[in-house]
Phi, psi and omega in degrees: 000340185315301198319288190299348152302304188298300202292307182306321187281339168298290204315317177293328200271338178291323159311291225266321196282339190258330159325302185302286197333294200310284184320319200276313174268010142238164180240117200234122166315302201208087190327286170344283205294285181353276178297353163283335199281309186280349164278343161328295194276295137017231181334342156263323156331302174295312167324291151348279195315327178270001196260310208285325177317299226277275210200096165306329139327320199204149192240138188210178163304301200312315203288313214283341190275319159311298167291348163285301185323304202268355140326265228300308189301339189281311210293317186288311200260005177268318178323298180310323185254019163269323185298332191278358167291305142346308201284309187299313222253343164264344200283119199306302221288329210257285198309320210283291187285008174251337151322274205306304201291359163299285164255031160088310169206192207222107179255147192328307224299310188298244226320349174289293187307322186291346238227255183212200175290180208278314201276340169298309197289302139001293199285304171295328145305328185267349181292336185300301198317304159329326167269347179130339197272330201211143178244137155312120127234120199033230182305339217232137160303082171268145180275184185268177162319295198297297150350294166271347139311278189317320172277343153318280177317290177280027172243001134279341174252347146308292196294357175289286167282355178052056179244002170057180173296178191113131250213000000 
């Protein structure tokens, strides 16, 4: 069962190395069918892989008990990691600080127009400020210490993943 834990945390990690490559190295249309395609080949890899492990002759209970274990660990850590992939490549509030932090502040009226309407864009802002990211000057947004960590950080792993702008 060890084996077949290892086989799972290979194939994701092998999944995740070829998602950043792919993403980092083309501008792909259609994220989704990408990332479906490579967890595919991801998951037959395992199999494979526990097959060749096990007994190339023979498909048994164990090797079948195997490839669900290493399913299953693949399965776990792809669950994990799409929302925070998700949460980066969509999230309007992560775009809103990668925004103010580019161009040094932010006036409401460009992110309404950019972002969604007035009263969203509005409620999200001040829920950052509340939390720490941003301080209100007049019309206009700067961000915190705290604030400009974070747009750091996920405005490196948008340019990581190439996903440009957008929300």
């Amino acid at each position: 069962m060890t084996a077949a834990i290892a086989l799972g945390l290979l194939w994701f990690l092998l999944f995740l190395a070829s998602h950043i490559a792919l993403f980092h190295g083309l501008v792909l249309q259609h994220h989704f069918r990408a990332i479906s395609i490579l967890l595919m080949v991801a998951t037959v890899g395992t199999c494979v892989s526990v097959w060749l492990i096990a007994d190339v002759t023979a498909w048994n209970v164990s090797t079948t008990m195997s490839a669900m274990v290493a399913i299953v660990v693949l399965l776990s850590l792809f669950i994990l990691y799409m929302p925070f992939y998700y949460s980066i490549s969509a999230s309007l509030s992560i775009q809103t600080m990668i925004a103010i932090h580019r161009d040094g502040d932010a006036d409401i009226r460009e992110l309404e127009n950019r972002c969604a309407s007035e009263s969203v864009v509005s409620k999200r802002l001040q829920i950052m400020a509340a939390n720490g990211y941003l301080i209100p000057d007049g019309m206009e947004y700067r961000l915190t210490r705290k604030g400009i960590l974070v747009a750091r950080f996920f405005r490196q792993l948008k340019a990581l993943w190439q996903l440009g702008p957008g929300g």
